[in-house]
N, C-alpha and C positions, 0 to 999 in steps of 0.2 A: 504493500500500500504506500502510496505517495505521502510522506508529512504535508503537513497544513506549513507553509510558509511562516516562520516569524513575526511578529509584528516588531516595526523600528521603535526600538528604545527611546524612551523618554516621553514618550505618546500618553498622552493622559487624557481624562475629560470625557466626556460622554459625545456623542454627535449632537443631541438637540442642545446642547450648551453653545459648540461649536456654529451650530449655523443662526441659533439666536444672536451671538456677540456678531457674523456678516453680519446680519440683515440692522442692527444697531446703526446708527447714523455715524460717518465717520469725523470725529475734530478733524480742525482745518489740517493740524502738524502728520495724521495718517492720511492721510486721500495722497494717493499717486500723483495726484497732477494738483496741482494749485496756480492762482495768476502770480505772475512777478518771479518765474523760475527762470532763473538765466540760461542764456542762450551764449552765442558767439561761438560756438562749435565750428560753423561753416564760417571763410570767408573767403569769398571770390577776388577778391582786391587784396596783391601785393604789399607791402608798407610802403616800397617804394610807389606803386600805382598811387597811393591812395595822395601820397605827396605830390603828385602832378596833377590831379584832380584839383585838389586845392591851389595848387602856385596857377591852372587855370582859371580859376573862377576868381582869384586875388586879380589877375590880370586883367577878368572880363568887368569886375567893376570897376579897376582904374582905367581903362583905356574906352570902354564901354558905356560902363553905368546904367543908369534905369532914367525911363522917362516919367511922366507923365506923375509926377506926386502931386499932390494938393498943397496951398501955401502955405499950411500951417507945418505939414512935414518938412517941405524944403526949409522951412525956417529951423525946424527942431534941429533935423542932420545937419544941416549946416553949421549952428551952433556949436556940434559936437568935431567938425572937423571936413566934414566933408562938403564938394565945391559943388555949386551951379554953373554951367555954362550958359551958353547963349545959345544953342540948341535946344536948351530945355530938359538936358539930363544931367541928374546928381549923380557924382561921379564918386567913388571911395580910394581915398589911401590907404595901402597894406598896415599903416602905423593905429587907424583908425580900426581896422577889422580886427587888430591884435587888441586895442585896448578893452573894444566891447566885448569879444571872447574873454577877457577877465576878468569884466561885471556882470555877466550874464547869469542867468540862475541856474544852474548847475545839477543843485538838489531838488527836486521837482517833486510834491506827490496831489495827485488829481484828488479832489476828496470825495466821499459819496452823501447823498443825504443821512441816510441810517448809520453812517458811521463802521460799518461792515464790510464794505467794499471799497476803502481807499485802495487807492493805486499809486504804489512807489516804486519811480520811474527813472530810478538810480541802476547806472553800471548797464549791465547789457539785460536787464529784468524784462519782461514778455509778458504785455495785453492780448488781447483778441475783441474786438469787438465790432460794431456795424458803422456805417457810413453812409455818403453818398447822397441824391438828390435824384433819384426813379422819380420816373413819371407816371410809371404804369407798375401795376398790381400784376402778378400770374395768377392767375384763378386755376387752382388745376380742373376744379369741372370743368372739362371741356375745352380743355387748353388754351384758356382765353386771357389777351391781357387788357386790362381798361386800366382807368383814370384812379390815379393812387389817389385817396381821402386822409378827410383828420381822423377819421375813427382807425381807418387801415394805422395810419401813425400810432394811435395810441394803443391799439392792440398789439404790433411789433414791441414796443416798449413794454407790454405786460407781457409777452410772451419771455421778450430778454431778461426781463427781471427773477424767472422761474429756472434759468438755465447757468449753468451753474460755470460752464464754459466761453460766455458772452459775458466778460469784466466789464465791458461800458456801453453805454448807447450811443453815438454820436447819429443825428438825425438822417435814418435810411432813405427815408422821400420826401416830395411835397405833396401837401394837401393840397389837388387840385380845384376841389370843391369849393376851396376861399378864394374869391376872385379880392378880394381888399388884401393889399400886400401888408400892412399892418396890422390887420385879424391874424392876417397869416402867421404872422411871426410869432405874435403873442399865442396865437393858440399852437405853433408848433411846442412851446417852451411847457406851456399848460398841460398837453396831451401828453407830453415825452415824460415833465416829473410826477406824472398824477400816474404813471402805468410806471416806472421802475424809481427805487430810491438809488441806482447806481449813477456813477459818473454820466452825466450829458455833454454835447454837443451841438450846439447848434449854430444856426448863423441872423443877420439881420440884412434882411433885402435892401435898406436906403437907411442913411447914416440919423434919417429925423425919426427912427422906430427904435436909436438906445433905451434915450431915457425912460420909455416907458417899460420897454423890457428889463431895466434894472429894478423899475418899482414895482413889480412882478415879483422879481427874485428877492428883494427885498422882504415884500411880502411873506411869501413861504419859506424862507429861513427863518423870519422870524422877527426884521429887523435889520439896517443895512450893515450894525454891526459884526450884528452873524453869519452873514453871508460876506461878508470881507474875509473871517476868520477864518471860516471853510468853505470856499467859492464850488458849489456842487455843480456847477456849469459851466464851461468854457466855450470861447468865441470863436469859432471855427472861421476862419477866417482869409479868404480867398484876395491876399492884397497882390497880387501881380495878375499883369495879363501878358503869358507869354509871346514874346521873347525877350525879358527884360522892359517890360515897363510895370508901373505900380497902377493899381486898379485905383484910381481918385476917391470914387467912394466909398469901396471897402475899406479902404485905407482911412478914411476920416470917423467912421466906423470901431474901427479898430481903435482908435486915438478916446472915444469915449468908453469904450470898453476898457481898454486900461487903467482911465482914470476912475470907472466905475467897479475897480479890484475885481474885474474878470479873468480868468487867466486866455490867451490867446494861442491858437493853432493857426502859426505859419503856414500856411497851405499854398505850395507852390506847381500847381498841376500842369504842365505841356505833354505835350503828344510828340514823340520820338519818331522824326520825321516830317512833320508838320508844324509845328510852334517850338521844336528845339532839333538840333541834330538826330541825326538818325541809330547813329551809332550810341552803343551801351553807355561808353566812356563820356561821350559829349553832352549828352542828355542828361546825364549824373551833375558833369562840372555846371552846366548849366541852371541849372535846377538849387544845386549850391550856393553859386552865387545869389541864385535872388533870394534863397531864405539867409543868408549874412546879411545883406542886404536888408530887408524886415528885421532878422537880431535886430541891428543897426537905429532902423528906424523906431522897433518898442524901446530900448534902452536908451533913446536920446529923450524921448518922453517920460520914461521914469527907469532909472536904471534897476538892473535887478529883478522887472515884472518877472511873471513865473510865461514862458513863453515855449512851447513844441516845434521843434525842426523837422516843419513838416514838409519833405523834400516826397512829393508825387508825380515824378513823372510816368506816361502812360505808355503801353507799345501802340503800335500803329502796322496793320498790315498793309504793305505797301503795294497790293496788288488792287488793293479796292478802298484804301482811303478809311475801312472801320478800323474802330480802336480792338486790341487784341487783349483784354486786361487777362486773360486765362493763357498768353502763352507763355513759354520757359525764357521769353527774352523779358517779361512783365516780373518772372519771381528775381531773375538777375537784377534788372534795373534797381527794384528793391533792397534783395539783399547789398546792393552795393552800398547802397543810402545808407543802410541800418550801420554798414563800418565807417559812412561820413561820420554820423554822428558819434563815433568811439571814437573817432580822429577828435574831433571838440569835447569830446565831455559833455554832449548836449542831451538832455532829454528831443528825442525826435520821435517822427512816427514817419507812416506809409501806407499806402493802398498792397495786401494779399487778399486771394481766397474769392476774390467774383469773378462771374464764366464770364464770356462769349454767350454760353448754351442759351436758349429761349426758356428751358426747363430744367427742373432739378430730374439730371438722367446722366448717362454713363461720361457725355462727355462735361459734363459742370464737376462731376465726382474729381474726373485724373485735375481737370483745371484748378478747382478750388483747391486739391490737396496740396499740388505741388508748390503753389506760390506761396500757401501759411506754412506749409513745412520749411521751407525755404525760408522764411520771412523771418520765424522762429527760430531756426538754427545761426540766426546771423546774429538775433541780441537784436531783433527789432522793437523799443520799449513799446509802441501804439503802432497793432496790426489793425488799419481800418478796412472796409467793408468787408470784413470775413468770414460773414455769413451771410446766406439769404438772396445778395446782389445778383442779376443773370443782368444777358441781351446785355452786355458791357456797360453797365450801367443805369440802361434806361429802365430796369424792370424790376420789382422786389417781391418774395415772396414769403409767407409765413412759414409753410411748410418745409421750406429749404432751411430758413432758420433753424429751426428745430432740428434737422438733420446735420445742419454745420455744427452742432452742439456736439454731437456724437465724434463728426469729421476732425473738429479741431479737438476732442480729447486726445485719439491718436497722435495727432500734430504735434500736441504738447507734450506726450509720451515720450515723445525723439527728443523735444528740446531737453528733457530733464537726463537724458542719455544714462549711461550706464557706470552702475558703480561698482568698485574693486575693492576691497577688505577682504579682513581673514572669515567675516560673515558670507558677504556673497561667493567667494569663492570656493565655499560647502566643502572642503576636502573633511571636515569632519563628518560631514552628512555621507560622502562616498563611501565613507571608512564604514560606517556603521549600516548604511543601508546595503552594501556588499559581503560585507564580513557579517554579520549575525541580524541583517533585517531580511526583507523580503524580495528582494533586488528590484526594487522598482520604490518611487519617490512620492506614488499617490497617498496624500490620505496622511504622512508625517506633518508629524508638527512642526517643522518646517516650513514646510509646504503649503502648510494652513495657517499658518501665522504668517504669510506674505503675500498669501491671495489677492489682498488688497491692499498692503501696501507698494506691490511692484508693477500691478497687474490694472489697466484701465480696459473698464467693460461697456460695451455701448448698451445705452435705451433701447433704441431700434433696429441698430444693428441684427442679423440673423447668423446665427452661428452655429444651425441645427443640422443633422445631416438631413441627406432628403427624404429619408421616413420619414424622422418626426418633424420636416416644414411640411409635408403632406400629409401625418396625422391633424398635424394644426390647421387644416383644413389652406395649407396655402397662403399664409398670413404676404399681404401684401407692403411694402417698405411705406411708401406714398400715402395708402391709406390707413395704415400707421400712425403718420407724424399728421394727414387731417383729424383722427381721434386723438391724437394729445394736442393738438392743436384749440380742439373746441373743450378739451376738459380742462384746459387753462384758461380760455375766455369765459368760460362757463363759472367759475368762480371769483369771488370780488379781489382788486386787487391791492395788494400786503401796502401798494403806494399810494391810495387814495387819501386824499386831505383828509383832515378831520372840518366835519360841516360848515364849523362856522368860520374857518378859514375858506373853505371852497366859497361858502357866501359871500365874503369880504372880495376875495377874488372875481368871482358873479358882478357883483355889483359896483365894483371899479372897469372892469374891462370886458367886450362882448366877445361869452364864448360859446365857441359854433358847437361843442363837443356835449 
């Protein structure tokens, strides 16, 4: 008769103990993946590369510069050193890019409303979270896209707030449905903190819509002084139009937003091949420049703002003119950016993780992974659109959301890469599970005591073989994530005002929502 195999020494405990302590919620310090894991594994960019990038972009604003500021900035950079011609572009000295890189803010952390989801945005630490300005909705019934709404916005925002893998909101679309650009705004702000208490994003379409959106913000912190101390919103802030000139009014915009203790994202977007060089390298230094350039401009205004090096340039397929955000030249461009920023010390961010595809299907899956994988492995501190975004932009979906949830745990799997100790290298577990266990590893305490700390498991993911996805009667991925999708809208959400703030709010400003 065959012996019964050993059981591996040191195995205690009963099983229902064991699968009660899984299913137990995990602290932030056991989960596998957490936000703010550092990255910098991968880096495309040489040290010498990265030096010529910069002595380009030092170049392209002395000899180049930016056109088109408004007079209050010409007057501010100026002040600080840098010239006006008669052309009409502000021109930067190398001596002046050096000085504001060593008043620049450095230490950066994004704060959350609840206090739960700050974001520290030191060294090469790693966000995920959403983006962008869609126009249109994917409706998978029926694979249809229409006119993104304010309710779409604020259901995205409660869906983000449920996932545990989407660290921020920054605003995925427009609400089409407000034709008033100042409804708009206000109620983008309204809809975004009323659906999640994590970092926002957003932006103001005309420089005369600040001051009411600070008295908004004001409002639900609490007071302007609590929202100075933990600014839950930041200015997303589109000041260039490339090729080197400064947007007028976003830029003037931005000049109240500063002085209204908003923090500001540099948002430097060109198209690689069409509004900047075409190649990797040019589109990079280009793109560089203009957010030094913005440094520049926040810190002549008040030095030290807390300010993101938001360096987005975009691919561009050069056979037809559309933008390529899902190809391998779009996670390059990025990863490249993500080691500008560890060249300065800068909190930065970037555009990973949105198709091409029209729909969340085989080809949005390789597009979105490759570019947060990538995005992540370089020490990208703020991954924007990296979930949800299709159609390069112009299209947003809930259900992709919820599946980028899944997507970018993997993502983040790689960033936290692997570790070496006399622990994970198990030669004691070898010893024991060959010499006197059962020659195999299932089922030790080992084994089970790491399950979850090394091992990330998807939601929706399927990992059954084909009997039991065909017992399970064939469970579908898509129609999956629309039933989590409505059993999150289906309940109220953890960021709703308390009443008689929402009424104060009501009753100051018209809201559509």
């Amino acid at each position: 008769m065959t012996s019964m195999p050993r059981r591996a020494s040191g195995r205690s405990g009963g099983r229902a103990a064991r699968v009660a302590a899984r299913a137990a919620a995990l602290t932030q310090d056991q989960r596998p993946i957490r936000p703010g894991m550092s990255g910098g594994q991968y880096r495309p960019l040489s040290d010498r590369q990265m030096v010529q990038i910069h002595e380009t972009a030092l170049q392209a604003l002395e000899e180049i510069g930016l056109a088109d500021a408004p007079q209050s900035g010409i007057d501010a950079m100026v002040a600080v050193g840098a010239t006006y011609g008669d052309d009409g572009r502000v021109r930067f000295p190398r001596s002046l890019v050096e000085d504001t890189l060593a008043k620049a803010c450095k230490d950066l952390t994004l704060f959350s409303r609840d206090g739960q989801h700050d974001l520290d945005l030191g060294g090469t630490r790693v966000h995920y979270g959403t983006a962008g300005a869609a126009v249109h909705m994917v409706d998978l019934d029926g694979s249809n896209y229409r006119d993104s709404t304010l309710q779409d916005l604020h259901d995205a925002a409660r869906i983000a707030d449920t996932l545990d893998n989407i660290h921020f909101v920054q605003r995925p679309m427009v609400a089409r449905d407000i034709t008033n650009n100042l409804h708009m705004d206000l109620n983008t702000i309204y809809a975004c903190c009323s659906g999640t208490t994590k970092h926002i994003g957003t932006s103001f379409s005309d420089p005369s819509h600040v001051q009411d959106g600070l008295e908004m913000l004001y409002m639900i912190a609490g007071g302007e002084e609590k929202f100075r101390a933990r600014p839950f919103v930041s200015n997303t802030n589109c000041f260039v139009v490339p090729p080197l000139k400064f947007a007028t009014e976003s830029c003037e915009a931005m000049e109240q937003c500063i002085r209204g203790g908003v923090p500001v994202l540099l948002l430097a977007a060109c198209m690689a091949g069409a509004t900047a060089p075409s190649t990797i390298a040019g589109a990079i230094a280009q793109t560089v420049a203009e957010c030094l350039a913005g440094l520049i401009y926040v810190n002549a205004i008040k030095p030290g703002h807390p300010a993101i090096f938001g360096t987005w340039p975009f691919g561009l397929d050069l056979r037809t003119g559309a933008m390529s955000v899902g190809s391998g030249e779009q996670a390059l461009l990025s990863a490249g950016c993500a080691q500008m920023h560890q060249y300065y010390g800068l909190p930065g961010g970037a555009a990973a993780g949105a198709s091409d595809s029209k729909l969340p299907d085989m080809q949005a899956g390789w597009e979105q992974m490759c570019s947060n994988v990538m995005a992540g492995l370089s020490g990208l501190n703020m991954v924007y659109e990296a979930a949800g975004m299709h159609a390069s932009l112009l299209g947003f979906c809930h259900e992709s959301l919820i599946l980028g949830d899944d997507l970018i745990g993997q993502a983040m799997r790689c960033v936290r890469g692997i570790e070496v100790d006399e622990e994970t290298l198990a030669l004691d577990q070898m010893r024991d599970v060959c010499l006197t266990g059962p020659g195999h590893y299932l089922g030790t305490d080992a084994t089970l005591g790491r399950m979850q700390k090394d091992h990330v498991y998807p939601n929706l993911g399927d990992r059954t073989s084909p009997k039991e996805w065909e017992e399970r009667e064939k469970p579908d991925l898509l129609a999956n994530a629309v039933a989590r999708k409505e059993a999150i809208l289906a309940t109220p959400s953890q960021a709703r005002f308390d009443p008689a703030l929402d009424a104060a709010l009501r009753m100051r400003f018209t809201i559509h929502l």
